[in-house]
VEXDREN-2710 file (C-alpha; in Angstrom, 1 decimal):
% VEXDREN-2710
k/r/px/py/pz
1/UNK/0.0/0.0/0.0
2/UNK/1.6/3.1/-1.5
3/UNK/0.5/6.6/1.0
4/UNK/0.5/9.7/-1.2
5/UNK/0.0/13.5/0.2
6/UNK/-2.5/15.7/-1.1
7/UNK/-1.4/17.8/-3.5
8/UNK/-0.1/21.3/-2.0
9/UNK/1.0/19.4/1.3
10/UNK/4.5/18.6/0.6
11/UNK/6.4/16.2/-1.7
12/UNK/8.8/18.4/-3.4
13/UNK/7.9/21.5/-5.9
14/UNK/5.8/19.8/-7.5
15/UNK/3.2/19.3/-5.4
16/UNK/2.0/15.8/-4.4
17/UNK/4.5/12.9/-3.8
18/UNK/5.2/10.0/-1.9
19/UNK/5.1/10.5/2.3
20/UNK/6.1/8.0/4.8
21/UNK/2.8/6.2/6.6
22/UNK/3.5/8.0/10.0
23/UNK/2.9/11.4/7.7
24/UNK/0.0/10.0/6.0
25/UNK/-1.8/8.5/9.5
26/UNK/-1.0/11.9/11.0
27/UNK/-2.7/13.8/8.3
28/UNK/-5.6/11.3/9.4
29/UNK/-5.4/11.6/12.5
30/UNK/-5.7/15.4/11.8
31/UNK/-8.3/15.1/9.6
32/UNK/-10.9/12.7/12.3
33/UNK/-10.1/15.1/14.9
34/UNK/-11.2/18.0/12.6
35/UNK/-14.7/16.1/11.8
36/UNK/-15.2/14.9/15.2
37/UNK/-14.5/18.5/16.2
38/UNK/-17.2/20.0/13.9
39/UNK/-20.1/17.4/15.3
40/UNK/-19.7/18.0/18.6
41/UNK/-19.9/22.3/17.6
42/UNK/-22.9/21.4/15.7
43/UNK/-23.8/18.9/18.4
44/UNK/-24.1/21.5/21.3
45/UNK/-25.6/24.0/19.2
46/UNK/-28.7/21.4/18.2
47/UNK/-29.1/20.5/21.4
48/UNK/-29.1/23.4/23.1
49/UNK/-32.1/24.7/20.3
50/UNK/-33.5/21.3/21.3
51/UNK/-33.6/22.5/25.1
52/UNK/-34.5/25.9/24.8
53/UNK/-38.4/27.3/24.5
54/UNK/-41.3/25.9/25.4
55/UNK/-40.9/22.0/26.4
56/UNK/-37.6/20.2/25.1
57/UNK/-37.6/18.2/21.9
58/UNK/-36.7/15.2/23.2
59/UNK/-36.5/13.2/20.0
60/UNK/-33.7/15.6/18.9
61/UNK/-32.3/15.2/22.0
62/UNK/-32.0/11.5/22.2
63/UNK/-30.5/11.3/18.9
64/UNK/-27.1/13.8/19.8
65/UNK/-26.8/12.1/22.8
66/UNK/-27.4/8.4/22.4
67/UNK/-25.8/8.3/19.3
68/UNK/-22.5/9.5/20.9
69/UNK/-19.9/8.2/23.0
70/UNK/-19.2/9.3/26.4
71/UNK/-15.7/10.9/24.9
72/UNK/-17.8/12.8/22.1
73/UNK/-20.0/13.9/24.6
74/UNK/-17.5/15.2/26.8
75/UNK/-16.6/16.9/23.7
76/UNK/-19.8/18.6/23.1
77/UNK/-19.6/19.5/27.2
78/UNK/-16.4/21.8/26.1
79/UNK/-18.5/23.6/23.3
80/UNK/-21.6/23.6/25.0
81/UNK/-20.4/25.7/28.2
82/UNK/-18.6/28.0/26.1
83/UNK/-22.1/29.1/23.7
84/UNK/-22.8/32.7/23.9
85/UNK/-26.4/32.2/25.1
86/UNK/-24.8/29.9/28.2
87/UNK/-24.0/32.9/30.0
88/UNK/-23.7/31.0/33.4
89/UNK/-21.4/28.5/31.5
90/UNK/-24.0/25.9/32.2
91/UNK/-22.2/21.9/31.9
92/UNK/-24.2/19.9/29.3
93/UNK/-24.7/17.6/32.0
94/UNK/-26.6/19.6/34.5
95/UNK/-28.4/21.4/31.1
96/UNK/-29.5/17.9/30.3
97/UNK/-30.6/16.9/33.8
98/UNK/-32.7/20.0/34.1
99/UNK/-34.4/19.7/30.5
100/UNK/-35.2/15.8/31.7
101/UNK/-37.1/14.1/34.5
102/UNK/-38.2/10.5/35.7
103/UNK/-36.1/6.9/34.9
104/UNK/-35.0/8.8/31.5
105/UNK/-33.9/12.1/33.1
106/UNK/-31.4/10.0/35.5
107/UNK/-30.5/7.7/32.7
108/UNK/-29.9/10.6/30.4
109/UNK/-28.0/12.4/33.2
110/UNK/-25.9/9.1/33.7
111/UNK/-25.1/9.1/30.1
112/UNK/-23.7/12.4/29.9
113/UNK/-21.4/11.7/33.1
114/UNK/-17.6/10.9/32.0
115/UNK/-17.4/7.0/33.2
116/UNK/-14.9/8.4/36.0
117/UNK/-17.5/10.9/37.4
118/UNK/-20.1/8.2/36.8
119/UNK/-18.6/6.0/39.4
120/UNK/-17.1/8.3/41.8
121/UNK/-20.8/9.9/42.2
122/UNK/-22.3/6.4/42.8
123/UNK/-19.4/5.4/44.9
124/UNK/-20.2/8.5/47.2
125/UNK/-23.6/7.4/47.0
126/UNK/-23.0/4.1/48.2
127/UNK/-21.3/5.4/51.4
128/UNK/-23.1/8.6/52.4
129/UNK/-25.3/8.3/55.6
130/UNK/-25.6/5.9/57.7
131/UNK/-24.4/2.8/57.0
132/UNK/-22.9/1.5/53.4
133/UNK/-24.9/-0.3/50.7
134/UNK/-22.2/-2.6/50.0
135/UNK/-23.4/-3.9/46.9
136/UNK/-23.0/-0.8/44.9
137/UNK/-19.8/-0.3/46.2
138/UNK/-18.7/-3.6/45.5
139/UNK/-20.0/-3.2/41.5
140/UNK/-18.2/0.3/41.8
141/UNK/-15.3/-2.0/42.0
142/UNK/-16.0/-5.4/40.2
143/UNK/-17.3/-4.0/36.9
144/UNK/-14.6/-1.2/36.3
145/UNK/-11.5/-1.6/34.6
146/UNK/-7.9/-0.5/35.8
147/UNK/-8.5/3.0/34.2
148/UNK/-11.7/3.2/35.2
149/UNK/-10.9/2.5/38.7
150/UNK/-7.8/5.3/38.5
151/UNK/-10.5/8.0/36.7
152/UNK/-13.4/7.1/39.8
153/UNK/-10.5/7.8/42.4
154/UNK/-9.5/11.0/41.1
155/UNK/-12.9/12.6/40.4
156/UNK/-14.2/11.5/43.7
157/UNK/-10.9/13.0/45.6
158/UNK/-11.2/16.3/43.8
159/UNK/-15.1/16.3/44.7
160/UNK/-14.9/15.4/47.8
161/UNK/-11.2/16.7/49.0
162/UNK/-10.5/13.3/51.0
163/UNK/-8.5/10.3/49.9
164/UNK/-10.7/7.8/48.7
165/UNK/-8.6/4.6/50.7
166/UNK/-9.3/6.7/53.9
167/UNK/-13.2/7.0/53.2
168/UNK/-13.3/3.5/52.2
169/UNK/-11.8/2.1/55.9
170/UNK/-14.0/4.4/57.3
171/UNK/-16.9/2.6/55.9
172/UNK/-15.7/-1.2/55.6
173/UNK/-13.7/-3.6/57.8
174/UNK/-11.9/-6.6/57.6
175/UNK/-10.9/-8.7/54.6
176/UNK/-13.7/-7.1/52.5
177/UNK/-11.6/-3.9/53.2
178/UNK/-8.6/-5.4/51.8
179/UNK/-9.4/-6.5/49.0
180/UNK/-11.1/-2.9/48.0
181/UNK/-8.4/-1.6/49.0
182/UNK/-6.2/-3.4/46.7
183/UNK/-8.6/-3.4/44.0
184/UNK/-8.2/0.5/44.7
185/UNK/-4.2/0.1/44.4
186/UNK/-3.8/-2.6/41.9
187/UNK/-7.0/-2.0/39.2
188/UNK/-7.5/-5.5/37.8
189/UNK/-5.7/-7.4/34.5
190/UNK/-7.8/-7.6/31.5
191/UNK/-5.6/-9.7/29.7
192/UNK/-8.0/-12.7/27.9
193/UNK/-6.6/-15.7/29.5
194/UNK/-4.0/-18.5/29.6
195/UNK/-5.3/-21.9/29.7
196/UNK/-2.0/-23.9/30.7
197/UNK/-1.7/-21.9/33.9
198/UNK/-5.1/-22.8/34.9
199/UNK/-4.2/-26.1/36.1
200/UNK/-1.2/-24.5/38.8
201/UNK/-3.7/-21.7/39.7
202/UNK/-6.2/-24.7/40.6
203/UNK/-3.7/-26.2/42.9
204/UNK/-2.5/-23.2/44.4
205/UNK/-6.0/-22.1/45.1
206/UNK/-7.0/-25.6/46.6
207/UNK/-3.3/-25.5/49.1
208/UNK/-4.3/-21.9/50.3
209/UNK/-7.7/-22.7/51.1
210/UNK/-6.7/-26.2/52.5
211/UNK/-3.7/-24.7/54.7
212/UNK/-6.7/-21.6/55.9
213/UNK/-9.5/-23.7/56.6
214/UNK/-11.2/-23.9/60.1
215/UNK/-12.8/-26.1/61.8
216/UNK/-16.6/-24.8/61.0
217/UNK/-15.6/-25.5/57.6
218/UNK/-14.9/-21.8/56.8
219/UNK/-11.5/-20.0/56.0
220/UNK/-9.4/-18.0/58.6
221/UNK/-9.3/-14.5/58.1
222/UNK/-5.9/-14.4/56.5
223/UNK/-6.2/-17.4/54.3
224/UNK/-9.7/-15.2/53.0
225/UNK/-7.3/-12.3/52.2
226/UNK/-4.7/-14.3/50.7
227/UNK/-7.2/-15.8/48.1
228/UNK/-10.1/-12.9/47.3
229/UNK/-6.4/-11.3/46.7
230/UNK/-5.3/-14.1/44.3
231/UNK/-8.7/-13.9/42.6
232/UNK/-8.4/-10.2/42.0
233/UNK/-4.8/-10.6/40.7
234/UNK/-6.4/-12.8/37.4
235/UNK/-8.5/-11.4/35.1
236/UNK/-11.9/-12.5/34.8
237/UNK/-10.6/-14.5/31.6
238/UNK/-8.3/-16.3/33.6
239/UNK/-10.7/-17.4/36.1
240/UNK/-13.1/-18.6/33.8
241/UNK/-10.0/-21.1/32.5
242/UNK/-9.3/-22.8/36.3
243/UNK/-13.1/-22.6/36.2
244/UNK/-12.6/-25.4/33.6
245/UNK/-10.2/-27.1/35.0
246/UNK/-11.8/-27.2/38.8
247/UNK/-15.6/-28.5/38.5
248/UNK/-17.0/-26.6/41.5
249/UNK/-14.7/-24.0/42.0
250/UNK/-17.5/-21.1/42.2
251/UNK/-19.6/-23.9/44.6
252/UNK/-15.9/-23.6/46.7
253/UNK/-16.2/-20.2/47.2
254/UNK/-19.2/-19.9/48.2
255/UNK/-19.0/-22.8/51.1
256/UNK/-15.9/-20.8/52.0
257/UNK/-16.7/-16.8/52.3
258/UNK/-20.2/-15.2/53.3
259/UNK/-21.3/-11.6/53.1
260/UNK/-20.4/-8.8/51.0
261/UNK/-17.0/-10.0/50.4
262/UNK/-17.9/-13.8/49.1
263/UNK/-20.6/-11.5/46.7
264/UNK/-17.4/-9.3/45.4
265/UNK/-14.7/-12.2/45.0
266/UNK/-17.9/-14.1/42.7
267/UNK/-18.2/-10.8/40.9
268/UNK/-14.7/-10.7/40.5
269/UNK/-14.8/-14.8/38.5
270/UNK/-16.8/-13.3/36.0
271/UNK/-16.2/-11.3/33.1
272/UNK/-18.0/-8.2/33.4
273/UNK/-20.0/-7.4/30.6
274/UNK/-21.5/-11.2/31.4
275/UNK/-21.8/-10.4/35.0
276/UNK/-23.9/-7.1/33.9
277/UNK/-26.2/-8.9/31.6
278/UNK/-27.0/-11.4/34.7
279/UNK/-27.7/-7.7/36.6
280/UNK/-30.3/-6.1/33.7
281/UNK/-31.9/-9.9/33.8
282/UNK/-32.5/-9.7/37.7
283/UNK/-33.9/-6.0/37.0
284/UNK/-36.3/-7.4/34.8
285/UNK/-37.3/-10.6/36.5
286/UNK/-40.3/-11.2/38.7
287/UNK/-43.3/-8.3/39.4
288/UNK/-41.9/-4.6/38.8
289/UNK/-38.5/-3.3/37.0
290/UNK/-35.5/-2.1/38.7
291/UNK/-34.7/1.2/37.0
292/UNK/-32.4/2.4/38.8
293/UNK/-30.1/-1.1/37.6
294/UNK/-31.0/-0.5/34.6
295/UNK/-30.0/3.3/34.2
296/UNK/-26.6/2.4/35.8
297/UNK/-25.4/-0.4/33.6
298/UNK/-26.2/0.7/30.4
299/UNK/-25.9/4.4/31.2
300/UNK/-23.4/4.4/33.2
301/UNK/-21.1/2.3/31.0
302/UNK/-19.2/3.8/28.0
303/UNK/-21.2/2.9/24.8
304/UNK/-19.6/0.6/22.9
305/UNK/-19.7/-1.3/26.3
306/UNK/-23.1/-1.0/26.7
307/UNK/-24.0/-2.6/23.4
308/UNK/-21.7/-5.5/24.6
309/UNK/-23.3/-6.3/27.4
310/UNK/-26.4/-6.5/25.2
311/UNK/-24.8/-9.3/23.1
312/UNK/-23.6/-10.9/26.4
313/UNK/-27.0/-10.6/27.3
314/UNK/-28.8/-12.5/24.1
315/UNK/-25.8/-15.2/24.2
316/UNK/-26.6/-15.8/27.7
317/UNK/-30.9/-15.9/28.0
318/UNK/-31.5/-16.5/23.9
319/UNK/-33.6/-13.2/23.7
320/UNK/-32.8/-9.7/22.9
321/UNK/-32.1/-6.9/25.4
322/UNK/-33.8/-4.9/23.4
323/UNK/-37.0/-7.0/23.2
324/UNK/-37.1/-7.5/27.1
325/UNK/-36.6/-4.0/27.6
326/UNK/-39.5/-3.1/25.3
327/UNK/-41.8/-5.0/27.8
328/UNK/-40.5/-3.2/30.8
329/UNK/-40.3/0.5/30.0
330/UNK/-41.5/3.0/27.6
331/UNK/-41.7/6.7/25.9
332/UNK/-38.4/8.6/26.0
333/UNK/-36.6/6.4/28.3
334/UNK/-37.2/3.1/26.3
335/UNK/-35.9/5.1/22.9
336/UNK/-33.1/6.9/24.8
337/UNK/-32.0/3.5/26.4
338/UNK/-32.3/1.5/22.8
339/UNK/-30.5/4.3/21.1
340/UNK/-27.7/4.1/23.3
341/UNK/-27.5/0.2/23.3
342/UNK/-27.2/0.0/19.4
343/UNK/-23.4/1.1/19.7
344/UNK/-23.9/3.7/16.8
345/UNK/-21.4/7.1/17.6
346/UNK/-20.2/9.4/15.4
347/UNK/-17.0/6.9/14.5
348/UNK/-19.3/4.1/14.0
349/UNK/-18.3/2.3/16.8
350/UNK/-14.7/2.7/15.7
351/UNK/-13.5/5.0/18.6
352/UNK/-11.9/2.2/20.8
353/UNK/-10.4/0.7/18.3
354/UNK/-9.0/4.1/16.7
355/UNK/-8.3/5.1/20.3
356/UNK/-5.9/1.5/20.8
357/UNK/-3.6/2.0/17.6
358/UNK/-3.6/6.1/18.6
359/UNK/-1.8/5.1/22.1
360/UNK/0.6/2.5/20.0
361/UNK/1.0/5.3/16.7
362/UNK/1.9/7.6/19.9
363/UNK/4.3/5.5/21.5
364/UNK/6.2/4.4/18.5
365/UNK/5.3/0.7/18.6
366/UNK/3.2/0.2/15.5
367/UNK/4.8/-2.3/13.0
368/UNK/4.6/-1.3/9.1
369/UNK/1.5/-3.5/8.9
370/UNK/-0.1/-2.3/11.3
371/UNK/0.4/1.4/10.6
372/UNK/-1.3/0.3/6.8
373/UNK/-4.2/-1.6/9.0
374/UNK/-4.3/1.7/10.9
375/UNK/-4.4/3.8/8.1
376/UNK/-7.3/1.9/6.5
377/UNK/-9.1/2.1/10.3
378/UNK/-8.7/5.7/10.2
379/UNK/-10.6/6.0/6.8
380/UNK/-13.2/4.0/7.6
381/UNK/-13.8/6.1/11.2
382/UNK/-13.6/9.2/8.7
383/UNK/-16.1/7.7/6.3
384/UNK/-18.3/7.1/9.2
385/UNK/-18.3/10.7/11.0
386/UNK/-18.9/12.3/7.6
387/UNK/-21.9/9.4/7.1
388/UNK/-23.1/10.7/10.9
389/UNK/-23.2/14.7/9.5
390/UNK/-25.3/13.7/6.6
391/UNK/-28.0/11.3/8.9
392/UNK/-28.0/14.6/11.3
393/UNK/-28.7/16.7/8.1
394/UNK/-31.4/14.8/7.1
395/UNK/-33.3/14.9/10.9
396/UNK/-32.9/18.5/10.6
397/UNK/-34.1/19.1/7.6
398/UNK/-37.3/17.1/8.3
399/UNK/-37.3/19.1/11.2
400/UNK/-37.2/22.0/9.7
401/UNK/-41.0/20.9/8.1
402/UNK/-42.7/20.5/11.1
403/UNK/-45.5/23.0/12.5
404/UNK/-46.1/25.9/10.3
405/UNK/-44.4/26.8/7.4
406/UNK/-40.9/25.9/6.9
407/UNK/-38.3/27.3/8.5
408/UNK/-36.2/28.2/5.4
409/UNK/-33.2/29.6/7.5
410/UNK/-32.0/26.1/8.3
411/UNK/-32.8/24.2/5.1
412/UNK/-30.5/26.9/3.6
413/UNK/-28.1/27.0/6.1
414/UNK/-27.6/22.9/5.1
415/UNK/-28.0/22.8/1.5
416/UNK/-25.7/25.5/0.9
417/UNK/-23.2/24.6/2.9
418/UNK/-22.4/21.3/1.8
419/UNK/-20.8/19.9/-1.3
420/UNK/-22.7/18.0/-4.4
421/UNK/-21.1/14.5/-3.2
422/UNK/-22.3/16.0/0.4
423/UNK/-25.6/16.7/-0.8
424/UNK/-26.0/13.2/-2.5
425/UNK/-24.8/11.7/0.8
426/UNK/-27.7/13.5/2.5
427/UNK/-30.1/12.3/-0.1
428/UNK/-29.5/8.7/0.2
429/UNK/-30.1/9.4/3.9
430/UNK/-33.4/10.7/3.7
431/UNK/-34.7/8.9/1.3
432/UNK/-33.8/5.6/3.4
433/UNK/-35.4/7.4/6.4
434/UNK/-38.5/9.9/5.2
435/UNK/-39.2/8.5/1.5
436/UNK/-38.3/11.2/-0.7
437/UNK/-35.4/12.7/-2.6
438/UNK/-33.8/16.4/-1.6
439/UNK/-35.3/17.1/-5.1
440/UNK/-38.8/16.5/-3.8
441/UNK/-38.3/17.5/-0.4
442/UNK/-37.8/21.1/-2.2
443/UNK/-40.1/20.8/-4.6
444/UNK/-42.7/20.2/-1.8
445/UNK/-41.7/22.3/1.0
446/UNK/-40.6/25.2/-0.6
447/UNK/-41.7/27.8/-2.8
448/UNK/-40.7/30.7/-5.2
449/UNK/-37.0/31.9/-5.9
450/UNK/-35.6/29.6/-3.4
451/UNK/-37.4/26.4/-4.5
452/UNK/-35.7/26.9/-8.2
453/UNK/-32.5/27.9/-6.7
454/UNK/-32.3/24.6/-4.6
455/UNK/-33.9/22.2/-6.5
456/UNK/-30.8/22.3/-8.8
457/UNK/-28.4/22.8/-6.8
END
């Protein structure tokens, strides 16, 4: 795969020319940063029309939020509080929590939380007041990775001004303590897993609890240290590999701990996004829903997480997420939470992938192959966000149709500011979506001077 520059961007006098594939992935780089930059300016500015007036369009709202990541919408955040009619310098958090209300107000709000803030504010949750509700500090914990472990300590530090491991042996005791504690230090592997140790893991595993046991069948207090510690040293792939190997290691664990801290080493065997999808089950089951559950795993997790958790989920109970949810909720928060689950953003679900080969492009560690792979990665994310401005185009422009008249302002302010191949883009768009061409969307909804002009554009 040959890179070339655009022409005017270097190669010698005569314009374009061969580059090296760091030069060409950087002007990519530049270029997705540029796109992503220009949704999340056009982003804020919709929604913030969308929240202003009389009543909030929530439709409008739901579709720049849920179809963004967390990152994207921290990225809209930084636009939002800067508009000249946010004189207070409003966060598009709070904005959206005030234009919102019910199960989809706090699932919108949870949304529109960075992951880090997410958790901090639910681990604060978990141990203001009396006492400590113990299973939402342990999923604080069980359900995060490393980084989001680090992010939850430092946002709830700087809110808070007190250091997290102090708070938490306030709170807890004992070897339920410990092993938040050195989940707090030590974040948790999330490597995916080496069968031929599982078989030494086993037998050191089945030594520590013999050697700890007591005589009421239970584990001394060290020995249950020494293991939720081992436990929490594998990843959740790894235990799943001596869970193999050792028929009735989960039944083991359960003779041998009680309480909140046999609840958080069990958590800890299972991969997460499975773990989750066992959580929005439970929610669902039996007379009533569990919201709240259900606003904090999906909204609370980044996106393209969500949306695996919702696979996890249909692999696991042969029925769609989507499906169960439809029979347990409704109106905004039903389409707010089945936007967000469908893992669409701006990239098209390419961010974390982009975002992996960034941190190697940035540390100097990609191979030639993998700088191509990257390049063609890159592309695609591109294709994607300028595939994202044309379905945001088309919304808009049906928008612009509804109640009376037209509002001509922003149907010009679309078609006139995009290119033909733009235009076509939008077109194919909105006659997937509303059933007619741009051609006939003019032809209809305008009238006069502006009609001819448009209609051949």
């Amino acid at each position: 795969m040959e890179f070339h520059a655009k022409a005017g961007s270097g190669g010698g006098e005569g314009g374009a020319g061969p580059v090296s594939p760091a030069e060409a992935v950087a002007a990519l780089h530049q270029e997705y940063d540029n796109i992503l930059g220009y949704i999340a300016a056009r982003d804020a500015v919709v929604a913030d029309t969308a929240m202003r007036g009389f009543g909030c369009d929530h439709e409008m709202l739901v579709k720049i939020v849920c179809n963004r990541s967390k990152p994207q919408i921290d990225a809209i955040d930084k636009v939002y509080r800067a508009l000249p009619k946010n004189t207070s310098h409003t966060s598009f958090n709070d904005a959206v929590k005030s234009e919102t209300s019910g199960n989809y107000g706090k699932f919108m709000t949870y949304v529109t939380q960075k992951r880090g803030d997410f958790l901090a504010k639910q681990l604060h949750k978990a141990m203001d007041g009396f006492g400590c509700n113990k299973k939402l500090l342990n999923a604080c914990f069980t359900s995060s990775t490393s980084e989001d472990i680090q992010a939850m300590q430092e946002f709830y530090e700087n809110q808070h001004s007190k250091k997290l491991a102090d708070v938490i042996r306030s709170e807890l005791g004992g070897e339920h303590e410990k092993l938040i504690l050195f989940l707090l230090k030590n974040g948790r592997p999330e490597d995916p897993g080496d069968p031929g140790q599982a078989e030494a893991q086993k037998a050191e595993l089945k030594e520590m609890i013999k050697k700890g046991g007591t005589m009421m069948g239970g584990l001394k207090d060290a020995a249950e240290e020494q293991v939720s510690k081992y436990i929490a040293a594998m990843s959740a792939h790894q235990c799943q590999e001596v869970a193999k190997v050792w028929n009735g290691f989960e039944k083991t664990i359960k003779d041998k701990f009680g309480g909140a801290l046999e609840e958080a080493v069990l958590q800890l065997m299972e991969e997460s996004e499975n773990l989750q999808a066992q959580q929005l089950e439970a929610a669902m089951k039996g007379l009533g829903t569990d919201e709240e559950t259900l606003s904090r795993v999906l909204g609370g997790n980044q996106k393209h997480t969500a949306a695996i958790i919702s696979a996890k989920y249909f692999e696991k109970y042969d029925k769609a997420l989507a499906d169960s949810l439809k029979s347990e909720i409704g109106g905004n928060y039903l389409n707010a939470v089945l936007t967000w689950i469908a893992g669409n953003d701006a990239s098209g679900g390419m961010e974390p992938t982009v975002l992996f080969y960034r941190k190697k492009f940035n540390a100097g560690t990609l191979s030639s192959a993998e700088m191509e792979q990257y390049a063609d990665i890159l592309t695609s994310a591109i294709d994607n966000c300028k595939d994202c401005v044309a379905s945001l185009d088309a919304d808009l422009l049906k928008k612009a149709t509804r109640g009376l008249g037209t509002d001509e302002r922003m149907v010009v302010s679309i078609m006139c500011n995009r290119t033909k191949a733009q235009l076509d883009a939008v077109d194919l768009v909105y006659r997937e979506r509303y059933g007619r061409t741009l051609r006939e969307y003019c032809e209809r909804e305008l009238g006069g001077d502006l009609k001819e002009f448009l209609v051949y554009t």
